[in-house]
C-alpha positions in Angstrom: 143.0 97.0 72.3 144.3 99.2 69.0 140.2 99.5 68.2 139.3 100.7 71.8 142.3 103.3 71.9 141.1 104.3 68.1 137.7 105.1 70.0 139.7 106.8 72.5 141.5 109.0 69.6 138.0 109.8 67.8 135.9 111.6 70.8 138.0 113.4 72.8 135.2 113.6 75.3 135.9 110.4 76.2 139.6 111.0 77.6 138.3 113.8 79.4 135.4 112.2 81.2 137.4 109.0 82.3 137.5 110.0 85.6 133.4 109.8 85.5 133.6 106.2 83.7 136.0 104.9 86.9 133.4 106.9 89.5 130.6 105.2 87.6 132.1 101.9 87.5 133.5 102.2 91.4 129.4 102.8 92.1 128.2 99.9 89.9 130.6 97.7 91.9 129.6 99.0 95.3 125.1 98.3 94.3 126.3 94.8 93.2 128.4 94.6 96.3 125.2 95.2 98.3 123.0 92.4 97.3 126.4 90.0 98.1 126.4 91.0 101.4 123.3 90.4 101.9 123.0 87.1 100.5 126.2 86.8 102.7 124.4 88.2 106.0 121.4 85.5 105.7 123.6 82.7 105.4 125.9 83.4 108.1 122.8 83.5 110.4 123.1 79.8 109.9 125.6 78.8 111.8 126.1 75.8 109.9 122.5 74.4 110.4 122.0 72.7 107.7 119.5 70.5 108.9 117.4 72.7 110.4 117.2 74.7 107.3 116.2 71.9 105.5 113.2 71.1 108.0 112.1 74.9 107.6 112.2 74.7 104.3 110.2 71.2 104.1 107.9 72.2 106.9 103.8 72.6 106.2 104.0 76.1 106.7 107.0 77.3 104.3 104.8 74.5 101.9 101.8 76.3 102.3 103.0 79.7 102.3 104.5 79.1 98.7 101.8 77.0 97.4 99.2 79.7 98.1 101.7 82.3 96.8 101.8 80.9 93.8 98.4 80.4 93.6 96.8 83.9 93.9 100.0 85.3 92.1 99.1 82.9 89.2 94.8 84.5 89.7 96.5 87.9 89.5 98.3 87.6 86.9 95.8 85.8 84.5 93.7 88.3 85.4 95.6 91.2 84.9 96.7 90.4 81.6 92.8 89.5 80.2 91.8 92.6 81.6 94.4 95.3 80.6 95.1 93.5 76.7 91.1 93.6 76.5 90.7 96.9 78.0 93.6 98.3 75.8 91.6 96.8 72.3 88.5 98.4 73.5 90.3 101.7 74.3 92.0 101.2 70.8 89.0 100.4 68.6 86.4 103.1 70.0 89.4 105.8 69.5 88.5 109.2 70.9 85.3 108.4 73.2 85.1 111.5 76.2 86.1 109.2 79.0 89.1 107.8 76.8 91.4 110.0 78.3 90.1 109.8 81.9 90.6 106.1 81.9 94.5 106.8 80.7 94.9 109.2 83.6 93.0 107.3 86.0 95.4 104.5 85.4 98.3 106.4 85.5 96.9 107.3 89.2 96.4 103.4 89.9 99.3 102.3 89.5 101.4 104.8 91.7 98.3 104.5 94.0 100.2 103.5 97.5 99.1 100.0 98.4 98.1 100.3 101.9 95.7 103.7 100.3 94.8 100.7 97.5 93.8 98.2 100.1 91.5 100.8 102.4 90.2 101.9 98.8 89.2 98.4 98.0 87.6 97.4 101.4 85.3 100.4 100.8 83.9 99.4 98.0 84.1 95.9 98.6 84.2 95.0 102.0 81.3 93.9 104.4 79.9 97.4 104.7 81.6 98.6 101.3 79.2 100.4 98.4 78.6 97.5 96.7 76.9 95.9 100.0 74.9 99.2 99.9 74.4 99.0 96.4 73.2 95.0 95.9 72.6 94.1 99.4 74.8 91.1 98.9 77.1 89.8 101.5 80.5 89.8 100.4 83.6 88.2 102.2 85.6 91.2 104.4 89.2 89.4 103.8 90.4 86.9 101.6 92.1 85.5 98.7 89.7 86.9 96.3 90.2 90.8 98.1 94.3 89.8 97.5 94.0 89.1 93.8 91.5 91.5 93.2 93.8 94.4 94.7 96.8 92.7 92.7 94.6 93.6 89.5 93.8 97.0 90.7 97.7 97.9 90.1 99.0 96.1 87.4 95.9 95.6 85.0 96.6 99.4 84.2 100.3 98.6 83.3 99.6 96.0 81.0 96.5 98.4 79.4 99.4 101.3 79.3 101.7 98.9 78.1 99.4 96.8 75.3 98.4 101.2 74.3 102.1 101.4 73.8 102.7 98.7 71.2 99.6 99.1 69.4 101.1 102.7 68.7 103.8 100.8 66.7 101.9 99.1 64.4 102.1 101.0 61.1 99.1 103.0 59.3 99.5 101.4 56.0 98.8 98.1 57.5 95.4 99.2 58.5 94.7 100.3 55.6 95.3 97.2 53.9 93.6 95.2 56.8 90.4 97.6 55.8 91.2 96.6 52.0 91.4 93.0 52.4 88.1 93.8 54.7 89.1 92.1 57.5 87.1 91.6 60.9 87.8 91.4 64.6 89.4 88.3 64.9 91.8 88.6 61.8 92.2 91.7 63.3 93.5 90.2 66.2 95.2 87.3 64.7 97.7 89.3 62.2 97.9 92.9 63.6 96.8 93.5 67.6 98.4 90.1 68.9 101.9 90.5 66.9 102.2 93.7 68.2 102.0 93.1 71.9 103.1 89.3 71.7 106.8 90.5 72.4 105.7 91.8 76.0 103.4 89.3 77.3 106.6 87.4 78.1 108.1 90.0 80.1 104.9 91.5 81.8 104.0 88.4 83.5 106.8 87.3 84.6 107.3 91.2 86.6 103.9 90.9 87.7 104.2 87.3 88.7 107.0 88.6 90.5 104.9 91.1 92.0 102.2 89.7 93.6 104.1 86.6 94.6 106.7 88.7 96.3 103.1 90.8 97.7 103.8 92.1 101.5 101.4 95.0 102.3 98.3 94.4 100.8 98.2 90.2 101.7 98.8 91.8 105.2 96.5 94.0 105.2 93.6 92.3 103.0 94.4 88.3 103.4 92.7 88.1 106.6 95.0 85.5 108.5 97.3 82.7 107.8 95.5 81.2 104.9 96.3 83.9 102.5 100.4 84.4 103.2 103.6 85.1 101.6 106.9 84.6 102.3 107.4 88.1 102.8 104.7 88.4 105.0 106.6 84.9 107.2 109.0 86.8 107.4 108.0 89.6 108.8 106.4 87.8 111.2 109.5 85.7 112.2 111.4 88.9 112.8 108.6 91.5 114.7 107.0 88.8 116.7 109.1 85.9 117.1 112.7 87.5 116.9 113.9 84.3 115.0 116.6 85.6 113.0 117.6 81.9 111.4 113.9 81.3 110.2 113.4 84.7 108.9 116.7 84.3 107.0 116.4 80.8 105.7 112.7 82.1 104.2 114.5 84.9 102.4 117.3 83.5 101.1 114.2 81.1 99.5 112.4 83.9 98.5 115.2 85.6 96.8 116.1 82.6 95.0 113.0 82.1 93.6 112.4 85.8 92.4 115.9 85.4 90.9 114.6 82.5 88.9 111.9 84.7 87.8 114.0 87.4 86.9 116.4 85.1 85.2 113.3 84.6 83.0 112.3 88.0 82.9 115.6 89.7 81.4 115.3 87.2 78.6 112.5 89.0 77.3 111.8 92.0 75.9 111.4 95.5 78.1 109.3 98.1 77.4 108.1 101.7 78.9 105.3 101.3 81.2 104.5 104.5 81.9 105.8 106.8 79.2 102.6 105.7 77.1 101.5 107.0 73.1 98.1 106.9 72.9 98.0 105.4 69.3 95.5 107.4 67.1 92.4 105.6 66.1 92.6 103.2 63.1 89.8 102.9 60.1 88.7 99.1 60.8 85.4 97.5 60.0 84.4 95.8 63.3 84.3 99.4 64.7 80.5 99.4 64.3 79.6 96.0 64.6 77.3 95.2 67.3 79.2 92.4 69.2 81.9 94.7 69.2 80.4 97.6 71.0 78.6 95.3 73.5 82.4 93.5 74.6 84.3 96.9 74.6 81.6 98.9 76.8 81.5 95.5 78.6 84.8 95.5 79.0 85.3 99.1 79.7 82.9 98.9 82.6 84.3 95.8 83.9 88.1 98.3 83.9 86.2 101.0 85.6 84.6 99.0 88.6 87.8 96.8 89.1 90.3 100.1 88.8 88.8 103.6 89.1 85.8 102.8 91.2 87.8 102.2 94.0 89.3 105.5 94.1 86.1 107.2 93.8 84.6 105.4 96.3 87.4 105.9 99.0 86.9 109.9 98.3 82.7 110.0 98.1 82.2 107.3 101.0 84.3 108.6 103.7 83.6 110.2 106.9 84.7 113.8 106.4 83.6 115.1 110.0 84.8 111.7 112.3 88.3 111.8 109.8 89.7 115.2 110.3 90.6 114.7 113.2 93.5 112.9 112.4 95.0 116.6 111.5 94.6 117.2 114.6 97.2 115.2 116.3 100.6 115.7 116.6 101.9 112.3 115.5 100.4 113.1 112.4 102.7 116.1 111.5 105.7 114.9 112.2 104.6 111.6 110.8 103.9 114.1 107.3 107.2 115.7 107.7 109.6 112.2 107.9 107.2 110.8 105.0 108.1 113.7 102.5 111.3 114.2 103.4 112.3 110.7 102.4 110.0 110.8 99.5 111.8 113.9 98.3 114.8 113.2 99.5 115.1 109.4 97.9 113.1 110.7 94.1 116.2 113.2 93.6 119.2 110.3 95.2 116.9 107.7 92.9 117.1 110.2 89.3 120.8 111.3 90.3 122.2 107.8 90.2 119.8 106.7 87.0 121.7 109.4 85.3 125.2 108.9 86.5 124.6 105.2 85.6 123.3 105.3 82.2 125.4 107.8 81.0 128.5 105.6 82.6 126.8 103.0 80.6 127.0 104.8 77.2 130.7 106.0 78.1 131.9 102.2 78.5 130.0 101.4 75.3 132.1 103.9 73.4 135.0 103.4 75.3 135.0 99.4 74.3 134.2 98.5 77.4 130.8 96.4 77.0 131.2 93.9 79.7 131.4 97.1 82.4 127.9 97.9 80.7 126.9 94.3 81.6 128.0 94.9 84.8 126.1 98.6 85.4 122.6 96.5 84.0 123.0 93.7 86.2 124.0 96.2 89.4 120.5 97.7 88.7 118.2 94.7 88.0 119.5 92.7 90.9 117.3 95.1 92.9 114.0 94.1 91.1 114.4 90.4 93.0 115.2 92.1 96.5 112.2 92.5 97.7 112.1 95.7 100.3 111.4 92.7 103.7 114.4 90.6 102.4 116.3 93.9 102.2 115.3 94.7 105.3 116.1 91.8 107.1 119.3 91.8 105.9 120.5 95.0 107.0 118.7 94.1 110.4 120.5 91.1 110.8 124.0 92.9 109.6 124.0 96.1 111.9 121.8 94.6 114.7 125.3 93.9 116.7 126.6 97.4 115.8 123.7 100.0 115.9 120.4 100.4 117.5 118.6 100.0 114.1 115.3 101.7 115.4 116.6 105.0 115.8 118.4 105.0 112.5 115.4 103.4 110.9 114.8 106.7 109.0 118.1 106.4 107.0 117.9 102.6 106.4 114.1 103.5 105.2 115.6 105.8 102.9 118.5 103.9 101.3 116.5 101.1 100.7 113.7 103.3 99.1 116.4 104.8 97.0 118.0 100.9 96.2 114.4 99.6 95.4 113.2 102.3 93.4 116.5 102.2 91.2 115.6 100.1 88.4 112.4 101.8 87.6 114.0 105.0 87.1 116.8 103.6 85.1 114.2 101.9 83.1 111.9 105.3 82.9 115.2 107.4 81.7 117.4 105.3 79.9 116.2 105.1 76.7 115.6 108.9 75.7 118.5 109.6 77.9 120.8 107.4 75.8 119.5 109.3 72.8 119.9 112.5 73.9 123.4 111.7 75.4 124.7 111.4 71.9 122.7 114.0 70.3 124.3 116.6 72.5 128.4 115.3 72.5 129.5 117.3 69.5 127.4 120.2 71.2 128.9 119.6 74.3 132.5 119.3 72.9 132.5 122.7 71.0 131.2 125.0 73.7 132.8 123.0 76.2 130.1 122.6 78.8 130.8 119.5 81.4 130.3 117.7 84.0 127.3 119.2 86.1 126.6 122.2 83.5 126.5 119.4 80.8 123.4 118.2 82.9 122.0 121.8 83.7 122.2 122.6 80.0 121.9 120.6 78.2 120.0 117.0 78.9 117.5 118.2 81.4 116.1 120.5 78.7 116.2 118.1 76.1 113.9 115.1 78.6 112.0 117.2 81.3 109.1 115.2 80.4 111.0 111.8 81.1 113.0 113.5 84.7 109.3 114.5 85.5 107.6 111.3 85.3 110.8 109.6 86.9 110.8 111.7 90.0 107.1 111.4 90.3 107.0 108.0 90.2 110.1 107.6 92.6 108.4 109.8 95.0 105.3 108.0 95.2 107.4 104.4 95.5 109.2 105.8 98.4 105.7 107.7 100.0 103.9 104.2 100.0 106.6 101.8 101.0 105.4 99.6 103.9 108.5 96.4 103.9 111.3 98.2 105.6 109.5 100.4 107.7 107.3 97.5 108.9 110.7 96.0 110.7 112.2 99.1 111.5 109.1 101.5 112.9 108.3 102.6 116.5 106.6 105.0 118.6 109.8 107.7 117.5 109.8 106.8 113.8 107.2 106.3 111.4 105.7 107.0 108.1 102.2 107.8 106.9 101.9 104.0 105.4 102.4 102.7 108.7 100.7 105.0 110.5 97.5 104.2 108.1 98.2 100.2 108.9 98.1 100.5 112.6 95.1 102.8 112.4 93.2 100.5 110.2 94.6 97.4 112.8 92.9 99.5 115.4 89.2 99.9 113.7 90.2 103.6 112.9 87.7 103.7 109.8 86.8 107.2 109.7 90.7 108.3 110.5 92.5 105.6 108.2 89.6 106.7 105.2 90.6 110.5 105.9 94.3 109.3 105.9 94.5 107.2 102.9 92.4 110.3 100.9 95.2 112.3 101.8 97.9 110.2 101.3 96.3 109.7 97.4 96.1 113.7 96.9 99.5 114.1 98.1 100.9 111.4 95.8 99.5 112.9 93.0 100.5 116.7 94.5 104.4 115.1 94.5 104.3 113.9 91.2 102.2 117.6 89.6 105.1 119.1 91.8 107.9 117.3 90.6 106.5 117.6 86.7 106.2 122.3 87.4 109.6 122.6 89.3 111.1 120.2 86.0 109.6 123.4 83.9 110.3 125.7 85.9 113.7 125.0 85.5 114.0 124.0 82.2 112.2 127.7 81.5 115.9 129.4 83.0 117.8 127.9 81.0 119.5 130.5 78.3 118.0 131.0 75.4 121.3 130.8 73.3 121.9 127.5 74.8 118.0 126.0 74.0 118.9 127.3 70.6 122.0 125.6 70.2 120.2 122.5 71.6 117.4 122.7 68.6 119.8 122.6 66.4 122.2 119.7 67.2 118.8 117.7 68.0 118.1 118.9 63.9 
């Protein structure tokens, strides 16, 4: 107690701002509430059926549907990793090649690529009358497993290149110089300076990615071709739209959520990093750069990259049908469609940044207050929402308000707070580590010209990371833009959103239409994001020039 008031005595920022470390702590309490509630809501639906909880959960389905889960989440994942840690070494050891930088931005691109744009993207290069048909002739499978995983490496093989890019940056100069010295080759190479670089994250990356595609909704419903490629997600989804059989639907999610849990469990015990935020590390001097074998596995490798990630893209823009597509423009349901998607894309990228920022700097506060188990608390609030998956959150809220509300014509706020919910933690994880630097960098400023509360933020941080706010908005607006899990329970004829109107056209053999669609939906993704990044500038380019100077100098 006498060591937290001395705290107290030494910033005087804190006394002042303790009304901001109770509002934060008052909303870490209320997004850990949520998740109770909803836990709570699923096994109140019970009614005290134990038994026949236990036969759902033993049946051959539920068996099935987590058996082949776990399978083509395991294919993903294995595959994923080979091919981003390869495709990272080969982007590392042929340094500043011209497509280099392409790739890096191509990946960016994948992996905020919405999925039901990924999975039309993928069917028209790969399905039955994709380019590679056209191409080779060969008769390839429309639907599948294979399709499921290959879509799963689409996404995250690009976050574990971007990722694997990242902690190569960290390993120091001099110790290539004495790897070159010692002469070292490729696998030394590998052995003593590439694989303890990125060893730290290969832990953490598959479990999220596990996580991932085993939690996988939109694209095993749109490319799994039936019941023999499922998830729970998807068994629940169909419990609740087709069967109305609210116990099933929430005895499957309670099992889903406790198995993500278990993976997340795993996951926190390991090492984070920034995904997205990515140094490209200059090229080191090394000896295998040259060496025959080594060029013929990177450009293998490479190509292997650019068929599996940015072919897809390019083929969903040069195959489509311009003239039989554009007529989706044409219909109403389209605009207002447009109009609900941005305006919770928008809406949920600024409610998403605002509470990142409220809740890391709360975080920092209870540090220097004393207060680390409320810090605890603020980190678990947020990464309870990386094992919600957007159906089981869905379902939940369903089943609570069901009674009260007619949930179909509110769907368009429940879509929204759950998009802001769900993409929570990857803003917090996108922000908190500059912001937490910049935070104290800027106190003593902040104390002497006594700029607070929202004029602290105005000033003072958002100049300091526009950068970071950039990417964080961007990548919360294209989360929210391609969400398909709530809106799949809660849309109708009055509400929808482009994702779901792109499923139901490509349900209903709209190929020209959903191509035309999902084109659009990819440019406007990356329009949000280019937006986002400018208006960031734009306003960082107001601020007063005495204050930017002041803000140079506390940062010196």
């Amino acid at each position: 107690m006498a060591e937290r008031q001395h705290k107290l005595e030494a910033n005087p920022l804190l006394i002042s701002q303790r009304s901001g470390r109770v509002l934060g702590l008052c909303l870490c309490i209320f997004l850990a509430i949520l998740p109770v509630l909803s836990v709570g809501s699923l096994i109140a639906i019970q009614d005290h059926k134990w038994s026949d909880a236990l036969n759902l959960l033993t049946s051959t389905q539920t068996i099935y549907a987590v058996k082949i889960a776990s399978w083509q989440a395991f294919l993903s994942t294995f595959g994923s990793l080979i091919l981003g840690i390869f495709t990272a070494r080969a982007l590392l050891r042929r340094g500043a090649i011209w497509f280099h930088k392409p790739i890096i931005y191509f990946s960016f691109l994948a992996i905020v690529t919405p999925t039901t744009v990924a999975g039309i993207a993928l069917i028209s290069i790969w399905g039955r009358k994709g380019l590679f048909h056209d191409l080779t002739g060969a008769s390839m499978p429309a639907y599948g497993l294979w399709l499921v995983v290959l879509a799963h490496i689409f996404f995250n093989a690009p976050l574990v290149m971007r990722a694997c890019l990242s902690a190569f940056s960290t390993v120091p100069e001099t110790n290539w110089r004495m790897a070159n010295q010692l002469g070292m080759r490729s696998l030394a190479l590998w052995k003593w300076l590439e694989w303890p670089a990125i060893r730290p994250l290969i832990g953490s990356l598959t479990a999220l990615i596990f996580l991932q595609c085993f939690s996988s909704f939109s694209l095993v419903l749109m490319l799994g071709g039936g019941p023999k490629v499922t998830t729970l997600e998807v068994a629940i989804y169909t419990a609740i739209r087709f069967e109305f059989n609210l116990f099933a639907a929430s005895i499957l999610a309670l099992l889903q959520l406790c198995i993500s849990a278990a993976i997340l469990v795993f996951l926190s015990r390991k090492t984070q990093t920034a995904l997205f935020l990515t140094p490209v590390p200059p090229t080191p001097f090394r000896r295998d750069r040259h060496a025959l074998g080594s060029l013929i596995s990177d450009y293998c490798i490479l190509m292997i990259f650019c068929l599996l990630v940015i072919a897809p893209l390019i083929s969903l823009v040069v195959d489509a049908d311009i003239a039989g597509g554009i007529t989706i423009f044409t219909k109403p349901i389209f605009w207002k469609t447009l109009l609900d998607s941005l305006l919770i894309a928008i809406s949920s990228a600024v409610a998403t940044c605002v509470l990142a920022t409220v809740l890391i700097i709360t975080d920092q506060r209870q540090v220097e207050a004393g207060f680390a188990w409320r810090r605890r608390l603020g980190s678990l609030s947020v990464s309870i929402y990386l094992v919600m998956p957007a159906i089981v959150f869905g379902t939940s809220a369903f089943i609570i308000l069901h009674h009260y509300i007619d949930v179909f014509s509110h769907a368009f706020w429940l879509v929204l707070f759950a998009n802001i919910l769900l993409s929570l933690p990857f803003a917090v994880r996108l922000l908190e580590g500059r912001l937490a630097q910049t935070h104290q960098q800027i106190d003593k400023l902040a104390i002497s010209l006594n700029i607070r509360g929202n004029r602290r933020f105005w000033l003072l941080i958002l100049p300091s990371m526009p950068k970071e706010y950039g990417v964080a908005l961007g990548v919360s607006a294209a989360l929210s833009l391609g969400d398909l899990g709530v809106i799949a329970l809660f849309g109708s004829r009055e509400f929808q959103t482009l994702p779901w109107l792109l499923y139901q056209l490509f349900n209903r053999y709209g190929g020209a239409q959903a191509d035309m669609l999902a084109i659009f939906m990819l440019f406007l993704t990356a329009l949000l994001y280019l937006g986002f990044y400018a208006v960031i500038q734009m306003l960082v380019g107001k601020r007063p020039k005495q204050i930017l100077e002041s803000l140079d100098y506390a940062k010196a």
